[in-house]
PyMOL Python script that loads the backbone (N, CA, C, O; Angstrom):
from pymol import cmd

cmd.read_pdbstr("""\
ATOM      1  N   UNK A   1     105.380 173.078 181.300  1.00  0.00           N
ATOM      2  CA  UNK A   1     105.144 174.329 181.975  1.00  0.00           C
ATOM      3  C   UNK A   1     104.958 174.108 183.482  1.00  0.00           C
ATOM      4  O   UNK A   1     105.366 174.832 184.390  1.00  0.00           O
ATOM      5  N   UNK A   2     104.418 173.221 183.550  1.00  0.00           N
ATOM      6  CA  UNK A   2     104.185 172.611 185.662  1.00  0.00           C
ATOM      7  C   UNK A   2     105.894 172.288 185.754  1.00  0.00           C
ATOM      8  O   UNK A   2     106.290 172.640 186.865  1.00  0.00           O
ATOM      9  N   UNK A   3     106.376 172.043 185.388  1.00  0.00           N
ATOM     10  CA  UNK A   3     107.827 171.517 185.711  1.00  0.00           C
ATOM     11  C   UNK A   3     108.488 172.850 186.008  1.00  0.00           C
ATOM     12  O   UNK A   3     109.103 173.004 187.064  1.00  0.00           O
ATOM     13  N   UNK A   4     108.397 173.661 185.254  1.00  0.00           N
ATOM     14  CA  UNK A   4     109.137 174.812 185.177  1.00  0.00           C
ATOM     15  C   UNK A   4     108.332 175.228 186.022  1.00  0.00           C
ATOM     16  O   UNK A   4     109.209 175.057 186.869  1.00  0.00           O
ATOM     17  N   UNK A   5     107.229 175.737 186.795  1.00  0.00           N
ATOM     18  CA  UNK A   5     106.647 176.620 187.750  1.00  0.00           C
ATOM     19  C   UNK A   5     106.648 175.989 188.930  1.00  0.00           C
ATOM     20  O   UNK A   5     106.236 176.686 189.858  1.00  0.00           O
ATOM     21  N   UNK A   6     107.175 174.236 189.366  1.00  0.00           N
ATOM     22  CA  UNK A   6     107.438 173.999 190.126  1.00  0.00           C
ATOM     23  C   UNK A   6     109.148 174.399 190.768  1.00  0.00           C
ATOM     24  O   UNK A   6     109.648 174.717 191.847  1.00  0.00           O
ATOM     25  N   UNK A   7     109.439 174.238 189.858  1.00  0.00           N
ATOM     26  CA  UNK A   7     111.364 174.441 190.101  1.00  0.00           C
ATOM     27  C   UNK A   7     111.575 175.984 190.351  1.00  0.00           C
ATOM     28  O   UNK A   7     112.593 176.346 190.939  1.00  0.00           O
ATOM     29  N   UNK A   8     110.600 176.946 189.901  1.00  0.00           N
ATOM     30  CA  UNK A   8     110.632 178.080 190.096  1.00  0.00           C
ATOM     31  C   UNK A   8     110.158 178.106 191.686  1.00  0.00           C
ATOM     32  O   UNK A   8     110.938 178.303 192.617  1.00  0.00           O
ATOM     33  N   UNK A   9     108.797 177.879 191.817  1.00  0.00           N
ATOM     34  CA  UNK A   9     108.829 177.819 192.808  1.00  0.00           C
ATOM     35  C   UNK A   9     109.565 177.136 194.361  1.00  0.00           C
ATOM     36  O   UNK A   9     109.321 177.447 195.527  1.00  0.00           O
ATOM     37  N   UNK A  10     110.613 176.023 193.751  1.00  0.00           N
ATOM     38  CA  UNK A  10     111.261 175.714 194.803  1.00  0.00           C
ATOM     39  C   UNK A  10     112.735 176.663 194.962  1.00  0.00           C
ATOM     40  O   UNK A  10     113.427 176.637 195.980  1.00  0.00           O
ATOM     41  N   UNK A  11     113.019 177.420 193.843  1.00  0.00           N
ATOM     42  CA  UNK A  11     113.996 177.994 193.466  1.00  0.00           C
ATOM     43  C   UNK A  11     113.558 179.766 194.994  1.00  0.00           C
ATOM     44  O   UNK A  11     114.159 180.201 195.975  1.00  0.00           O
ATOM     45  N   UNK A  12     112.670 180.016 194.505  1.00  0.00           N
ATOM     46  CA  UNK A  12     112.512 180.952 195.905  1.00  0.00           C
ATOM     47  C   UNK A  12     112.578 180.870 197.134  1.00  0.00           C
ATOM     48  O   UNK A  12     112.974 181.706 197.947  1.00  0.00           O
ATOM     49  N   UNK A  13     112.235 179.973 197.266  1.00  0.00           N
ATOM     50  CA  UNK A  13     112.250 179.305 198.884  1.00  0.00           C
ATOM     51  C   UNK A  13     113.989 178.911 199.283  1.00  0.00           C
ATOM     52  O   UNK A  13     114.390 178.884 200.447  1.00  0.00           O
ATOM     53  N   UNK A  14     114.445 178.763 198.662  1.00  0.00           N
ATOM     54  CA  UNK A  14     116.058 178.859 198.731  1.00  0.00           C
ATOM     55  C   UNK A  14     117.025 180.445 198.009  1.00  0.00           C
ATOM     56  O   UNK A  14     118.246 180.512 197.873  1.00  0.00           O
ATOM     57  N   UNK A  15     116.270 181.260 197.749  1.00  0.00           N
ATOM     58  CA  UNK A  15     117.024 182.182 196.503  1.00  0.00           C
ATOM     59  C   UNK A  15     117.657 182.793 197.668  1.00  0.00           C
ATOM     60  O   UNK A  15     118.667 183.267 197.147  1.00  0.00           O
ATOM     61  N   UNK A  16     117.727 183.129 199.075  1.00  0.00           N
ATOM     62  CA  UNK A  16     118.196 183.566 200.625  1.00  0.00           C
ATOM     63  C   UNK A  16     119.242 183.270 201.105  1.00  0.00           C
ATOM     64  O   UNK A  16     119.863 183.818 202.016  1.00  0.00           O
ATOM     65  N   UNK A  17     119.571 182.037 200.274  1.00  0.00           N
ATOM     66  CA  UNK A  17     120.281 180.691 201.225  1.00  0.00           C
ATOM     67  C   UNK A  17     121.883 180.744 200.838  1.00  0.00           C
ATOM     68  O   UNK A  17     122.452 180.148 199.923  1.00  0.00           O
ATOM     69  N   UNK A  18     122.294 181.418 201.573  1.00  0.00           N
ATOM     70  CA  UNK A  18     124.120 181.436 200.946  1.00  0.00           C
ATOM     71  C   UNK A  18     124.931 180.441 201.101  1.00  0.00           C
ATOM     72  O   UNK A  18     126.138 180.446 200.859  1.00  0.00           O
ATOM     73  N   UNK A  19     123.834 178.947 201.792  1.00  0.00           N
ATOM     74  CA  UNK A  19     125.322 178.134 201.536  1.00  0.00           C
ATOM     75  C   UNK A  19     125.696 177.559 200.571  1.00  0.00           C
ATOM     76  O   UNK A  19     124.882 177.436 199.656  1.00  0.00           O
ATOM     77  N   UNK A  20     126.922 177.051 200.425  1.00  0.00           N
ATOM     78  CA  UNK A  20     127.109 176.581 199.159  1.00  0.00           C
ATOM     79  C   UNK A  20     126.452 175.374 198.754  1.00  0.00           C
ATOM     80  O   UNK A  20     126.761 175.020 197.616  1.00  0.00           O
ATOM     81  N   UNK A  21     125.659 174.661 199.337  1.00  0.00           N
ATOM     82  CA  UNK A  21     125.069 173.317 198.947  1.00  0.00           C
ATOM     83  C   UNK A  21     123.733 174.342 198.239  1.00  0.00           C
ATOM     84  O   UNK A  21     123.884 174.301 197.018  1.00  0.00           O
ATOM     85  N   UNK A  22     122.932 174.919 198.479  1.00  0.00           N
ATOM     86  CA  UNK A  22     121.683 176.116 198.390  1.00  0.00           C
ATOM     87  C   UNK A  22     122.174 176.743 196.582  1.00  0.00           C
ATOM     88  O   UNK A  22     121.606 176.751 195.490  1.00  0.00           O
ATOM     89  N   UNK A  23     123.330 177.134 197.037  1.00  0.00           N
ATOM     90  CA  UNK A  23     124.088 177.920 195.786  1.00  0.00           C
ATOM     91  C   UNK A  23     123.832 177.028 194.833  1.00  0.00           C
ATOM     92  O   UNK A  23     123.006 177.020 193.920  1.00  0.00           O
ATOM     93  N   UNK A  24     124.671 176.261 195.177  1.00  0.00           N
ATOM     94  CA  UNK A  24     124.849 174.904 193.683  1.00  0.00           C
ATOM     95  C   UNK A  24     123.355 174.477 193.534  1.00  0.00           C
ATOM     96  O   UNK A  24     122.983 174.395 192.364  1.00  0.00           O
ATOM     97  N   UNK A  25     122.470 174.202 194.447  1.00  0.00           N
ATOM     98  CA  UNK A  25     121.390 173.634 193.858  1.00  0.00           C
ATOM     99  C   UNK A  25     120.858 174.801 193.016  1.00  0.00           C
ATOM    100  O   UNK A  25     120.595 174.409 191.879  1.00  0.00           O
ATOM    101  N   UNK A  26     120.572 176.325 193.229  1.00  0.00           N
ATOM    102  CA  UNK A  26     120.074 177.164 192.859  1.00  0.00           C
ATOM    103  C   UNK A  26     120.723 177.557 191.668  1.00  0.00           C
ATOM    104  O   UNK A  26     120.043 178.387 191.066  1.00  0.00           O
ATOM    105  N   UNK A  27     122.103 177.190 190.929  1.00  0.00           N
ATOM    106  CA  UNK A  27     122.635 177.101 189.932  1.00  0.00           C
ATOM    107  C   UNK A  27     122.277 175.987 189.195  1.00  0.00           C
ATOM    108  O   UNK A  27     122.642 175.912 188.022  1.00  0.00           O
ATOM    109  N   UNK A  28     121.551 175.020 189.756  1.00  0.00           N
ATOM    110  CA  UNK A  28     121.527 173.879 189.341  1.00  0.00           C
ATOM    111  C   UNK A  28     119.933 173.672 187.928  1.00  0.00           C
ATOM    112  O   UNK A  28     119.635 173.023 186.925  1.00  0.00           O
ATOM    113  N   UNK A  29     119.278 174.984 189.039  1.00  0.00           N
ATOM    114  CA  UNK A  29     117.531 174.989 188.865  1.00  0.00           C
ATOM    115  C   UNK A  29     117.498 175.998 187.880  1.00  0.00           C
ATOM    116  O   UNK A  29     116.560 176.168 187.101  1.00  0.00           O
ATOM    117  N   UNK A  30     118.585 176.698 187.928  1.00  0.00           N
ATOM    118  CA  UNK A  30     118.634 177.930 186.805  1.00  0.00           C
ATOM    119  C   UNK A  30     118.727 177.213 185.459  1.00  0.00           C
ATOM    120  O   UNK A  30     117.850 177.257 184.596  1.00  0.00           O
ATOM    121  N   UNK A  31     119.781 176.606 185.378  1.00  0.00           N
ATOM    122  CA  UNK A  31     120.284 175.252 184.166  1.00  0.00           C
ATOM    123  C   UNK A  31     119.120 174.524 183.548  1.00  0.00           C
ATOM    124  O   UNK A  31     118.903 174.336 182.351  1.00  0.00           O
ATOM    125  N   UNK A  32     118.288 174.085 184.780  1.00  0.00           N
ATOM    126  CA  UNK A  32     117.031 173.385 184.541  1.00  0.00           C
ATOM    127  C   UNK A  32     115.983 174.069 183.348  1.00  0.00           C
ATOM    128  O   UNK A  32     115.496 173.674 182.289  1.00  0.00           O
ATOM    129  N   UNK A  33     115.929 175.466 184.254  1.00  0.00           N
ATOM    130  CA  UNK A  33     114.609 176.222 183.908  1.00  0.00           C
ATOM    131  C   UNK A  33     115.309 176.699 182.587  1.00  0.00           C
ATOM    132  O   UNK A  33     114.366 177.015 181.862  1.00  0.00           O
ATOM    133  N   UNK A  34     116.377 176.897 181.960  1.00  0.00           N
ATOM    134  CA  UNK A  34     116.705 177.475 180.568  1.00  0.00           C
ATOM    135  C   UNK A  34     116.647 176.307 179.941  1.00  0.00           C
ATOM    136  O   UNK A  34     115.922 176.518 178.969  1.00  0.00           O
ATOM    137  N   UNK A  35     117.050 174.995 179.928  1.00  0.00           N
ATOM    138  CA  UNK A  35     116.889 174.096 178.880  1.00  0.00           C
ATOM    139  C   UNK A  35     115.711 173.730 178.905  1.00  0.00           C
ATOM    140  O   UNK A  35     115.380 173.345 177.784  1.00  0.00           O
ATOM    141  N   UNK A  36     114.316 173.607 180.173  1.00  0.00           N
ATOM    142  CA  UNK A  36     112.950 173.309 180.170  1.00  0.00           C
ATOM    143  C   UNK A  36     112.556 174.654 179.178  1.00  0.00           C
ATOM    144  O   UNK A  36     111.828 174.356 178.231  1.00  0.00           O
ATOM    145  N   UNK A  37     112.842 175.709 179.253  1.00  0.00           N
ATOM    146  CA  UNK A  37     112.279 176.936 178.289  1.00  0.00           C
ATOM    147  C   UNK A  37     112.912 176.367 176.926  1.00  0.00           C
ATOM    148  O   UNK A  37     112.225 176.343 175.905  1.00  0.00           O
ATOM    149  N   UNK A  38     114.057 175.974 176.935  1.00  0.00           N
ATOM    150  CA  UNK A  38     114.185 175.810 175.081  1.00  0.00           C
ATOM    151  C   UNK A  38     113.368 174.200 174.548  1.00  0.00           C
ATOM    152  O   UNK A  38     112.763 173.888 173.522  1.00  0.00           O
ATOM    153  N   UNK A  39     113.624 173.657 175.464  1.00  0.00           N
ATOM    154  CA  UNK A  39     112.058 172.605 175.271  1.00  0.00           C
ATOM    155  C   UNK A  39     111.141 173.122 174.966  1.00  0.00           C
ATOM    156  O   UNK A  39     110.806 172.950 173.794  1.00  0.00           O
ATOM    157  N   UNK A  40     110.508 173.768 175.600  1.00  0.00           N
ATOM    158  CA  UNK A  40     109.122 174.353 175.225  1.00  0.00           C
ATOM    159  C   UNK A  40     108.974 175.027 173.856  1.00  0.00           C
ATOM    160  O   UNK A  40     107.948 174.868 173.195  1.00  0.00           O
ATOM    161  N   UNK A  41     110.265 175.974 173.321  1.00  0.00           N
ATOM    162  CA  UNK A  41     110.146 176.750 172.404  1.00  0.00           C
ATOM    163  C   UNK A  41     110.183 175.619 171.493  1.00  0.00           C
ATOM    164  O   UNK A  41     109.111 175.625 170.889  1.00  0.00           O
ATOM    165  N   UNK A  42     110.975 174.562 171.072  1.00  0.00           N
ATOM    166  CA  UNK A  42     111.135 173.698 170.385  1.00  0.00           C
ATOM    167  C   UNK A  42     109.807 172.923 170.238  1.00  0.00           C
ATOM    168  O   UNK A  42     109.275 172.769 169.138  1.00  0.00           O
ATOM    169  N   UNK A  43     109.263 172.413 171.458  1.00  0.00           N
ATOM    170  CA  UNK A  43     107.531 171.968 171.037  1.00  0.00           C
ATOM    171  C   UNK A  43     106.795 172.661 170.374  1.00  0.00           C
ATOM    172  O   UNK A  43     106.180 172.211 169.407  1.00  0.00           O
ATOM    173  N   UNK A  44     106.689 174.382 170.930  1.00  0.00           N
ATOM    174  CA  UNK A  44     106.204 174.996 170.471  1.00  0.00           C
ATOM    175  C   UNK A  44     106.005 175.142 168.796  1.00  0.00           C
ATOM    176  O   UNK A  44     104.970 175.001 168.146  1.00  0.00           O
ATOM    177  N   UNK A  45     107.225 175.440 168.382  1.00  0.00           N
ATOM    178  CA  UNK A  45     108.027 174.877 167.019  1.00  0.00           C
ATOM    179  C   UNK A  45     107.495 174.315 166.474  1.00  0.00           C
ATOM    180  O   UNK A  45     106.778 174.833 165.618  1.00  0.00           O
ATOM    181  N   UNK A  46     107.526 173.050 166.630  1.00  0.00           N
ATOM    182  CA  UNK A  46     107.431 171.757 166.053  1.00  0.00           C
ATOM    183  C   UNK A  46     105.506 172.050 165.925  1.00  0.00           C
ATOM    184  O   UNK A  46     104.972 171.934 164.822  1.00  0.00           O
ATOM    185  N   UNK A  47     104.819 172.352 166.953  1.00  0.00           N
ATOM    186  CA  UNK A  47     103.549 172.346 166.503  1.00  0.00           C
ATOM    187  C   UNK A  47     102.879 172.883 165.544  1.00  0.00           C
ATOM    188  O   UNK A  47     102.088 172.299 164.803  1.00  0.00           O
ATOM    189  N   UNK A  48     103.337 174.638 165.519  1.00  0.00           N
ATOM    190  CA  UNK A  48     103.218 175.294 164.556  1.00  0.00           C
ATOM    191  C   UNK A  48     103.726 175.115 163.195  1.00  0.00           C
ATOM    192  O   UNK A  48     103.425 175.980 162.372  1.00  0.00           O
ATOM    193  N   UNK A  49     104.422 174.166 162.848  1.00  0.00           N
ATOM    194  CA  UNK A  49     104.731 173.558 161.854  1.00  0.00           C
ATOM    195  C   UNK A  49     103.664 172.814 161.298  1.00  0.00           C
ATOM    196  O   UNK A  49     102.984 173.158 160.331  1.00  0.00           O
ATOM    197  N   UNK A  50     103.552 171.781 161.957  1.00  0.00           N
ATOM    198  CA  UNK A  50     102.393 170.355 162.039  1.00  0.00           C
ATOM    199  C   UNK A  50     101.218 171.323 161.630  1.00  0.00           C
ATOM    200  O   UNK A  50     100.600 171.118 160.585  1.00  0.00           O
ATOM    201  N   UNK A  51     100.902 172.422 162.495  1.00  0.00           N
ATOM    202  CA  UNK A  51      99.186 173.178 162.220  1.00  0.00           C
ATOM    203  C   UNK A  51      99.530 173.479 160.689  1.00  0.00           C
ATOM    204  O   UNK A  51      98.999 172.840 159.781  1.00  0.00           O
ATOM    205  N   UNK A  52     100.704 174.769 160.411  1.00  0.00           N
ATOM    206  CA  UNK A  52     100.696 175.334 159.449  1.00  0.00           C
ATOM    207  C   UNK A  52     100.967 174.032 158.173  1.00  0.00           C
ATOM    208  O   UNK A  52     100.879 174.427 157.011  1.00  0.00           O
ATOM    209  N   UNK A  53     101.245 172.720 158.369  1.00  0.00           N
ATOM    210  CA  UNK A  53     101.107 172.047 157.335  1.00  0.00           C
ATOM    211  C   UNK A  53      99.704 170.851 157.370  1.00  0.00           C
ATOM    212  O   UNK A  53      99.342 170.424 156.273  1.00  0.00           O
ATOM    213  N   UNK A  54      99.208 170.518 158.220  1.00  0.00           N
ATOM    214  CA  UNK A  54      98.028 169.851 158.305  1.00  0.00           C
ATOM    215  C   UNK A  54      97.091 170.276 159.255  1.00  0.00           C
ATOM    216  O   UNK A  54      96.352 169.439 159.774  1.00  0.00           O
ATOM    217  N   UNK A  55      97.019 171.454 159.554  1.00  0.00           N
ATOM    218  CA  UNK A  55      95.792 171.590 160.292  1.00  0.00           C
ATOM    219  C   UNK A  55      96.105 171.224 161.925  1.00  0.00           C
ATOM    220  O   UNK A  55      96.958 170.435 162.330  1.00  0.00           O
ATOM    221  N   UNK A  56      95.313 171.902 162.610  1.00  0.00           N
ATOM    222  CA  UNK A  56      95.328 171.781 164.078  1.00  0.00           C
ATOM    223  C   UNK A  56      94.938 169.882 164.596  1.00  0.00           C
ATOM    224  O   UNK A  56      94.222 168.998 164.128  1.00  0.00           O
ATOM    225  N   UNK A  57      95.835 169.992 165.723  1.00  0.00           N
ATOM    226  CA  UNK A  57      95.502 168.558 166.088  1.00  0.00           C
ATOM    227  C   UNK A  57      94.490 168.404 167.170  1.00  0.00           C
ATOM    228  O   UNK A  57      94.117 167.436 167.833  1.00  0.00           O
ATOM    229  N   UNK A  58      94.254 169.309 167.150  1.00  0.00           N
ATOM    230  CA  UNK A  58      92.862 169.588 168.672  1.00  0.00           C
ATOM    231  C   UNK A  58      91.584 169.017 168.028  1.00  0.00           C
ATOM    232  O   UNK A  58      90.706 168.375 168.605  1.00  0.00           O
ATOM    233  N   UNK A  59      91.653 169.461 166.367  1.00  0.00           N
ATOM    234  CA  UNK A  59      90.762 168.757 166.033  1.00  0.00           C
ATOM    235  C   UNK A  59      90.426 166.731 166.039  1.00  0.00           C
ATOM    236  O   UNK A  59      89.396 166.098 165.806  1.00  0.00           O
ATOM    237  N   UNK A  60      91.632 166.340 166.364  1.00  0.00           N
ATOM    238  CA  UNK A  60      91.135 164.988 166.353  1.00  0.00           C
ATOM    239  C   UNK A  60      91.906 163.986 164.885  1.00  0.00           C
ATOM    240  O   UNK A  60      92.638 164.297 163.945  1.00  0.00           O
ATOM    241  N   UNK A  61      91.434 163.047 165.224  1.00  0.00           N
ATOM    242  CA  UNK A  61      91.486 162.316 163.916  1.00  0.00           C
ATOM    243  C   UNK A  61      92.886 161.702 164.068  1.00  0.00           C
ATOM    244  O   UNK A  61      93.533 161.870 165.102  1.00  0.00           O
ATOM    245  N   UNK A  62      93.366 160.958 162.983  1.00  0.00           N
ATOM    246  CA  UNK A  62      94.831 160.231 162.943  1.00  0.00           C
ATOM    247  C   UNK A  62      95.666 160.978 162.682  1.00  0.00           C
ATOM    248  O   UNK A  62      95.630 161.874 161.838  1.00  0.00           O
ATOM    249  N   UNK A  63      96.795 160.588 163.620  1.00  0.00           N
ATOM    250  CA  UNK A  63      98.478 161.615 163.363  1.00  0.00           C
ATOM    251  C   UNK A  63      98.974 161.973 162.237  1.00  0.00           C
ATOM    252  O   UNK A  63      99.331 161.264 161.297  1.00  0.00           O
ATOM    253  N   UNK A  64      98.994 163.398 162.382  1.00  0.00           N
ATOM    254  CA  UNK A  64      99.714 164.670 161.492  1.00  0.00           C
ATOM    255  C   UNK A  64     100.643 163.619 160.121  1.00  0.00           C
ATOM    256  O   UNK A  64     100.281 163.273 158.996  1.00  0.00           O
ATOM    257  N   UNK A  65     101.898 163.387 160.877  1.00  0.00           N
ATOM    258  CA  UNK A  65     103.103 162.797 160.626  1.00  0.00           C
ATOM    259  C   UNK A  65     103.240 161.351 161.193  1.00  0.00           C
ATOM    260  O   UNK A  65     102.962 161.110 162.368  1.00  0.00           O
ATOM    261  N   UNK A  66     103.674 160.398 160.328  1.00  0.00           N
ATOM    262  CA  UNK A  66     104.495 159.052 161.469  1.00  0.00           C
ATOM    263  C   UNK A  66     103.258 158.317 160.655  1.00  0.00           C
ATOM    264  O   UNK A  66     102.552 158.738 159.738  1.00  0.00           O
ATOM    265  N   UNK A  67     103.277 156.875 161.451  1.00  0.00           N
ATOM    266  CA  UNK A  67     102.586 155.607 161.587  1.00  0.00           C
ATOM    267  C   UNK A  67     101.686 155.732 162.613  1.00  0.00           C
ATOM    268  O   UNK A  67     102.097 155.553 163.759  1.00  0.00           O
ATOM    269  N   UNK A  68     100.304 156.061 162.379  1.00  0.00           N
ATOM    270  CA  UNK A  68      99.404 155.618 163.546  1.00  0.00           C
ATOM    271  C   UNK A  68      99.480 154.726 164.782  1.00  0.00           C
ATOM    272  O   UNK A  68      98.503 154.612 165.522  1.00  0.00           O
TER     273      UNK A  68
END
""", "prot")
cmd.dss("prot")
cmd.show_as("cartoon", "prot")
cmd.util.cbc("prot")
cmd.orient("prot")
């Protein structure tokens, strides 16, 4: 989420900028910020899984899934 609110935020400070080096980067950050959002949904995912099958991990203790 800092990744994505940084790139956003560098994404404004150029959103003005018609040259084409500005353009492409600002096409570049758009690309960024949609595959950093389907990351997230996918963590997201994946956690609510883990809770809805063993319980929250906030509580502590040894890993959900895997080899300690």
């Amino acid at each position: 989420m800092l990744l994505r609110k940084d790139i956003l935020n560098r994404a404004v400070k150029i959103a003005d900028d018609r040259r084409i080096e500005a353009l492409h980067v600002m096409k570049n950050n758009m690309r960024i910020l949609d595959l950093l959002s389907d990351a997230i949904a996918l963590a997201e995912d994946s956690t609510r899984v883990l809770d809805r099958a063993f319980g929250s991990a906030a509580k502590g203790g040894p890993p959900r899934i895997g080899n300690p």
